[in-house]
C-alpha positions, 0 to 999 in steps of 0.5 A, spaced: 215 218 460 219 225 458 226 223 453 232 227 452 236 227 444 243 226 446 249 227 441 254 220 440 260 222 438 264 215 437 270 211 433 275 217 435 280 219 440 283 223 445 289 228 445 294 229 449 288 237 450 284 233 453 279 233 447 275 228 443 278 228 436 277 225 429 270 221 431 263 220 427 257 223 429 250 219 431 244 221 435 239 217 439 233 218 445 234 217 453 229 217 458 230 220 464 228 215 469 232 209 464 237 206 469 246 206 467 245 199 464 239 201 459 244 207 456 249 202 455 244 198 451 241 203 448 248 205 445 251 199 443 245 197 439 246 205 435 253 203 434 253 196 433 258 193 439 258 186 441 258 188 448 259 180 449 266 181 446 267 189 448 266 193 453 264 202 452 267 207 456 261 213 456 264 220 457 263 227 456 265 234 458 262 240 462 266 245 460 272 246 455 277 247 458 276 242 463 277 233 464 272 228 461 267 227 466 265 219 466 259 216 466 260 209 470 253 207 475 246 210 477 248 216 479 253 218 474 247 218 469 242 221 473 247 228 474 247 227 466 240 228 465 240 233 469 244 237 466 241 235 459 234 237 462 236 245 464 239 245 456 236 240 451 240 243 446 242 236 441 249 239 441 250 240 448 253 236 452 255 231 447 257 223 450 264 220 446 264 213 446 271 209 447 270 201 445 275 196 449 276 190 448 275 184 453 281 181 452 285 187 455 281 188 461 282 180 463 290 182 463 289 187 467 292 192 463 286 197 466 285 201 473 279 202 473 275 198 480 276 194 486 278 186 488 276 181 493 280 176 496 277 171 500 281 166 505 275 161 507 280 157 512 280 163 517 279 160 524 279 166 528 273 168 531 270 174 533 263 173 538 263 179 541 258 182 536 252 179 532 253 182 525 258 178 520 262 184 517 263 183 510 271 180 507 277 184 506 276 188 500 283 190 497 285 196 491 288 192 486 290 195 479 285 189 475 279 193 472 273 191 475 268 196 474 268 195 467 263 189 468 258 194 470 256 194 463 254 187 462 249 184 466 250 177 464 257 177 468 255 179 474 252 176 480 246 180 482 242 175 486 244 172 493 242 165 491 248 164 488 250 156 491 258 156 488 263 161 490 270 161 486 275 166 484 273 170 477 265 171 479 264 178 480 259 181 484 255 187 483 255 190 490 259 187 498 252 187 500 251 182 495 257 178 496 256 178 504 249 174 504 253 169 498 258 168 503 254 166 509 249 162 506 255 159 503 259 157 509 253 156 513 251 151 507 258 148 507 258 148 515 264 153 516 266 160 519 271 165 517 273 172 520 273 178 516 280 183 517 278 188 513 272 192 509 271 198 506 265 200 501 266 199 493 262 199 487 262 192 483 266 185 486 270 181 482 272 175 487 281 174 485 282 168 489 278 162 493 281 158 498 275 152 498 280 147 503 276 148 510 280 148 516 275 149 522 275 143 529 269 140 529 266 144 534 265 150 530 262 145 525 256 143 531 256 148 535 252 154 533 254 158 527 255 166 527 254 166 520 247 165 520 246 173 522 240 177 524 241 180 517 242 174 514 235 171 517 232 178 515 234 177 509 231 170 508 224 172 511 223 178 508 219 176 502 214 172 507 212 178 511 210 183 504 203 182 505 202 185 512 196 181 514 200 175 514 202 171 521 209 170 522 212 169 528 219 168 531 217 160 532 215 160 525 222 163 523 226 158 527 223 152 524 224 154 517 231 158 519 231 149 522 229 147 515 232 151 510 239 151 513 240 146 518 241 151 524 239 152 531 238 159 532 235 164 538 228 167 540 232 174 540 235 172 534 230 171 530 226 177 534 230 182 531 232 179 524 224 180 524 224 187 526 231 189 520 226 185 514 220 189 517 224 196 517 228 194 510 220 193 506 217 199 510 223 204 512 224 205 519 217 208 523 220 214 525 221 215 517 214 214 516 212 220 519 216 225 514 213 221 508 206 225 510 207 231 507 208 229 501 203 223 502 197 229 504 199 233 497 199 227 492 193 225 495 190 233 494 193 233 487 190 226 485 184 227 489 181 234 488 176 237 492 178 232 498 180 234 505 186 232 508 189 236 514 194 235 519 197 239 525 204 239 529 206 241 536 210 248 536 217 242 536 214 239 529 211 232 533 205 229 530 199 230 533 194 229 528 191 227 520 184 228 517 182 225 510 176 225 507 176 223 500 172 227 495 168 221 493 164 220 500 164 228 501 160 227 494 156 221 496 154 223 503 149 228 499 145 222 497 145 217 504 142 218 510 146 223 515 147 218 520 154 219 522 157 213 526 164 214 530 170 211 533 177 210 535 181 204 535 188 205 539 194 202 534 199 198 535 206 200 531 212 203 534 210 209 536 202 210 539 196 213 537 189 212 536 185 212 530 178 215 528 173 214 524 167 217 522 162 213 518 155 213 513 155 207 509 162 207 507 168 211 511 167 218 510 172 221 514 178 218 518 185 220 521 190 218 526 190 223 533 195 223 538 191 220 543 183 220 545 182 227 549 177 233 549 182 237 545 184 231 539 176 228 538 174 237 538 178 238 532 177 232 529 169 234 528 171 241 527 174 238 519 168 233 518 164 240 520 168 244 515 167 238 510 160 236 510 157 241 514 149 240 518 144 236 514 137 236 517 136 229 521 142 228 521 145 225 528 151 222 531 151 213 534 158 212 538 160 208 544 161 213 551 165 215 550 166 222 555 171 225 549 166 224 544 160 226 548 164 233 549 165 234 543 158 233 539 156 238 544 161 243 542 161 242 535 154 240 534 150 242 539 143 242 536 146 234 533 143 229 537 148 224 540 145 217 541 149 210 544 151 204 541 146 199 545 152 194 544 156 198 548 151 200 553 149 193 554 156 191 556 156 196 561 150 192 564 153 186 563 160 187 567 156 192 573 150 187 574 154 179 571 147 175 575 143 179 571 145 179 564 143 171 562 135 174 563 136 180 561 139 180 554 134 179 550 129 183 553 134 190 553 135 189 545 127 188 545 126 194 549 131 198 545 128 197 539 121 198 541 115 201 536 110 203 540 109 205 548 106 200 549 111 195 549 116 198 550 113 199 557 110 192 558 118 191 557 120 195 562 116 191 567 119 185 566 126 188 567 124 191 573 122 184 576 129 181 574 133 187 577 130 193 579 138 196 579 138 194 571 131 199 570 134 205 574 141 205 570 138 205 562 133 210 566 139 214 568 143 213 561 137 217 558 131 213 553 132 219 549 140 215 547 139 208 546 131 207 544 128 208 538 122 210 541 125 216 545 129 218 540 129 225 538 129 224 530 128 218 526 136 213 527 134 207 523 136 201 524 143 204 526 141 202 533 151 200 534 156 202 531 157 196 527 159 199 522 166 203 525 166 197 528 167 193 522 171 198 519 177 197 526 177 189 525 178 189 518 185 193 519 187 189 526 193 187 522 194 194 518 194 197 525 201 195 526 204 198 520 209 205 521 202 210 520 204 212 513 203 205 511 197 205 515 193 210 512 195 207 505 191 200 507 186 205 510 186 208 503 186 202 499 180 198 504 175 204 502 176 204 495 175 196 494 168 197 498 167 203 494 168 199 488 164 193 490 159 197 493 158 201 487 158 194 482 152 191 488 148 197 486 149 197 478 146 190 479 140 190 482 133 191 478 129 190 484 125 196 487 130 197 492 137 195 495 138 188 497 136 189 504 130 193 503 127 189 498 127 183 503 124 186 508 119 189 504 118 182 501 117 179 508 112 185 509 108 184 503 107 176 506 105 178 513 099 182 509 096 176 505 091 175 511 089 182 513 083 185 512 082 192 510 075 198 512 078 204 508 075 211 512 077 216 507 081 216 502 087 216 505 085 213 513 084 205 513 082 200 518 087 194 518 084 187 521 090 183 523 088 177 527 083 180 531 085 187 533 085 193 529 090 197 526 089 204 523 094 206 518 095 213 514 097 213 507 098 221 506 102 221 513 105 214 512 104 212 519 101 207 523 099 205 530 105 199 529 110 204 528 113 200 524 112 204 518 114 211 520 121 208 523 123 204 518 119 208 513 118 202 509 111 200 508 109 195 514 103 188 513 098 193 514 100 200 509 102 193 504 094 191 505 092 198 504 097 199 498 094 192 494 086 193 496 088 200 492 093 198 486 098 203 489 106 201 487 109 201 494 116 204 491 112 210 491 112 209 499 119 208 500 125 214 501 130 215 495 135 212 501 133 205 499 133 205 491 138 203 487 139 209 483 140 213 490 145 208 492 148 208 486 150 216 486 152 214 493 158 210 490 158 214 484 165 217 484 171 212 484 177 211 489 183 212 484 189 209 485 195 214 488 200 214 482 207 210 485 211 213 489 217 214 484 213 218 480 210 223 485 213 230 483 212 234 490 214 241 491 220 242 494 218 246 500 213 240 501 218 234 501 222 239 505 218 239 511 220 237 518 214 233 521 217 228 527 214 222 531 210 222 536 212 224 543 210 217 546 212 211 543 211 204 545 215 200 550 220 195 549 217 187 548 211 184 546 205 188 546 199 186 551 193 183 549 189 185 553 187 193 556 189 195 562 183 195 568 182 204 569 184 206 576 177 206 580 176 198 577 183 197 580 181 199 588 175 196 587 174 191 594 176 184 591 172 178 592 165 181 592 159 176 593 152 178 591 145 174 591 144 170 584 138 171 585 137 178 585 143 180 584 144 185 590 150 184 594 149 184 602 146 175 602 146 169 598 140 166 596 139 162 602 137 169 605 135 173 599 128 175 601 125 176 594 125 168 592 120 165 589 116 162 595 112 155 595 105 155 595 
């Protein structure tokens, strides 16, 4: 952290000219984001003073011919610095120190702040509004801003249980929250006459002798404010993952204070502790700004985007991080993507796109053509168009437009899962018998059981058949598939990444995506660590299925050809396999480019290393390379130093924000859902409408 050296001028005196005259000379170092009370501490220990017993008084002038300036808070020493930064002269600006004893400030000789007068017997009441103002603070000649210097003296903390006169109090904010915790616990109610913001409080008179009726000390008490309460609660609703709710607040408001208060209540001392840890939502949006360009600076090499309506309204934010641009190199480009709606003040939707770990995200306005089309247009800019490489989403119209513009020669294949629930809400008689046979069929090997599949769908419900017919093989199975998917058959990876951030998606959108941010680096890093552990062959999954493989072959006999063509006798039935193509007739070693039983009974009656037949992809030294560079740790936000025209930059919530209320749950049904017939009864046989199964022509007959 930078210093400053700073000239002492001390043990003199001020003329009638305004100059400081007849004084010793000393020197010492402050920091420049140090606080008003650490420059008082780090003078009085260079001149020796007893702050227990003197207070200091710091001045200093600008000009010569003008009045001493005085340092007596935060700010003042801030203006300071400021002043020193632009001339870092040791003679310029030098602070002339003046010594005052305690004594004199107890008898009020001095005029120098603020004093507080509390008449705790006020039996007047004002029930129109839900706020406690703050007592009636009145100018006095008694020195109160002196008690600044000296921390001991004053009362910071608002878990201060006595009240009497001679405290002083750092700032109203602070003696308010005394007050009504004090008069809550004390079972009374006091009005305020007036109010006005002053800097340090010292309390000059306190009247402890209680005048309110029994009814105001049963009934409910004011006191206990929606500020009141948001400040109680507060450190509980850090930790955004936390369940809260405003039944929890009333029982602990119960126990702790002893007092009934409303649903509402408590509902908007939620909403003032939420604002208070993460500023108000619409301030999140002007914090993006600066956010993207610390993140390019901490980052390099990253992309981070954002987009404005012509009115400054956010529309939309991409990241991807340098650390999964560089590790997408050494994956299989298999990009799985997604959207999730988020559930903060304002809407919005957020996207990701993901390989083994997150690659890209962001936040759009909504899921369309238009937000979905530019969002791919970033990751193509980005990670370009790798060979093999292919795209898994739900179907999702927007998405399936927007590959087909963006990358018109990617492959786009569906998520099984989801096309499986398209099944199971469009034919509910069906699904029980057809479940494990549509993920069989989906993750078929060859032709012959895939077809063989296909028959027994078509037996249970001819419908089923003709929709994945119509969704197109070449989308949802591995045997169709244009290039080799894997075993990314879902988007569970999207989808894992959506459940992890259920709670952050709540958030105001600048504390979202640090979550976001945060959540991708612990995976990278334990991802990282994962692989720099393993000294198998391949990575953990790899090397239990090729384990599982090894096993299968044990009984397994083989008739080479040639030297790389082999007949595989498995139970009786021949399997050809070809170690220079690496295929066999199972499949199983093409797709899931692992050695299969068969290629393993091969490999062992030639003393081949099965290493030598498994891709870069499922090695621990290619998995390494992937997690190889670190998410850093942004910088704390005190210390970003953000140009000027960047922290100026207007950026305004969204158009839309969420209404009034508790959110729901659930989704709202899309229109043609809604005009459907209701009561619609079909066969639970066949599943077809039109009869029941007493009439349905396709039961089974008894013979």
């Amino acid at each position: 952290m930078a210093s400053l050296t700073v000239l002492l001028r001390h043990s003199g005196k001020w003329n009638d000219e305004g100059n400081y005259i007849d004084f010793s000379i000393e020197g010492i170092l402050i920091k420049e984001y140090a606080s008003f009370n650490d420059l008082v501490v780090s003078i009085s220990n260079q001149l020796g003073i007893d702050l227990s017993s003197k207070t200091i008084k710091i001045q200093y002038k600008v000009q010569e011919n003008c009045t001493p300036m005085e340092i007596h808070n935060d700010m003042g020493y801030r203006v300071y610095v400021e002043l020193k930064k632009e001339n870092r002269e040791f003679g310029m600006y030098p602070l002339c120190i003046t010594t005052i004893e305690k004594d004199l400030i107890s008898g009020g000789s001095l005029n120098q702040g603020d004093t507080v007068q509390i008449d705790e017997g006020v039996q007047r009441y004002d029930f129109d509004t839900d706020d406690t103002l703050a007592p009636d603070f009145v100018n006095s000649r008694e020195a109160i801003g002196v008690f600044e210097l000296h921390k001991d003296l004053i009362i910071p903390k608002t878990n201060q249980k006595e009240v009497m006169a001679g405290q002083v109090y750092k700032d109203k904010a602070t003696l308010k929250e005394v007050m009504e915790n004090y008069a809550i616990a004390q079972r009374f109610q006091f009005r305020v006459d007036r109010s006005n913001a002053v800097r340090t409080i010292k309390v000059r008179e306190f009247n402890d002798n209680h005048t309110c009726p029994l009814k105001d000390k049963v009934y409910e008490q004011r006191q206990a404010s929606s500020s009141l309460i948001g400040g109680m609660i507060r450190p509980k609703l850090t930790n955004h993952k936390r369940k809260y709710t405003p039944r929890d607040i009333i029982d602990d408001v119960k126990s702790d204070l002893g007092v009934d208060v409303s649903y509402m209540l408590v509902w908007r001392a939620k909403e003032k502790a939420m604002n208070f840890l993460r500023s108000e939502p619409a301030d999140s949006y002007k914090k993006l700004p600066g956010y993207l360009y610390t993140m390019d600076m901490t980052y390099p090499g990253s992309h981070t985007r954002m987009v404005k309506s012509p009115k400054n309204e956010f529309m939309y934010v991409y990241i991807s991080l340098y650390a999964f641009i560089r590790g997408f190199d050494h994956c299989r480009p298999i990009v799985v993507v997604d959207g999730s709606h988020l559930k903060s003040y304002y809407t919005g939707t957020f996207v990701s796109a993901s390989t083994l770990d997150g690659a890209a995200y962001g936040v759009i306005d909504s899921e369309n053509d238009i937000a979905w089309t530019w969002f791919f247009e970033q990751f193509k800019i980005v990670y370009g168009e790798r060979e093999n490489m292919c795209i898994v989403s739900d179907r999702n119209e927007s998405i399936i437009k927007s590959v087909s513009r963006v990358y018109p020669d990617v492959p786009h294949f569906a998520c099984i899962w989801h096309l499986w629930n398209n099944v199971y809400k469009k034919f509910k008689k069906s699904h029980a018998k057809l479940s494990e046979i549509y993920f069989s069929i989906a993750k078929a090997y060859t032709q012959a059981e895939f077809n063989n599949l296909m028959e027994k769908v078509e037996k249970v419900d001819i419908r089923v058949k003709e929709y994945l017919e119509l969704a197109g093989y070449e989308k949802w199975t591995r045997l169709y598939a244009p290039i080799n998917r894997g075993w990314t058959m879902t988007s569970n990876i999207v989808e894992s990444i959506n459940v992890a951030l259920v709670s952050a998606r709540k958030l105001p959108i600048y504390d979202f995506l640090e979550e976001v941010r945060k959540m991708f680096g612990r995976w990278n890093c334990s991802n990282r660590k994962e692989a720099t552990q393993t000294y198998t062959t391949l990575g953990k999954k790899y090397q239990e299925m090729l384990t599982l493989n090894e096993e299968m072959s044990t009984r397994m006999t083989v008739v080479p050809s040639t030297e790389y063509l082999h007949t595989v006798n498995d139970g009786g039935r021949n399997y050809t396999v070809c170690m220079l193509e690496r295929k066999c007739v199972c499949g199983r070693f093409q797709v899931d480019e692992l050695p299969c039983p068969h290629a393993w009974a091969v490999l062992k009656s030639k003393f081949l290393m099965s290493e030598e037949y498994c891709p870069n992809y499922y090695k621990p030294n290619t998995i390494v390379m992937t997690y190889d560079l670190p998410v850093y740790p942004l910088p704390n936000k005190n210390d970003w130093n953000i140009p000027e025209h960047i922290a100026e930059e207007v950026v305004l919530p969204l158009k839309w924000k969420r209404p009034p209320g508790r959110q729901k749950k659930k989704r709202d049904k899309i229109l043609s859902k809604l005009l459907q017939p209701k009561n619609q009864h079909s066969c639970s046989i066949c599943g077809q409408g039109g009869h029941n199964k007493r009439t349905c022509r396709n039961a089974p007959r008894n013979k």
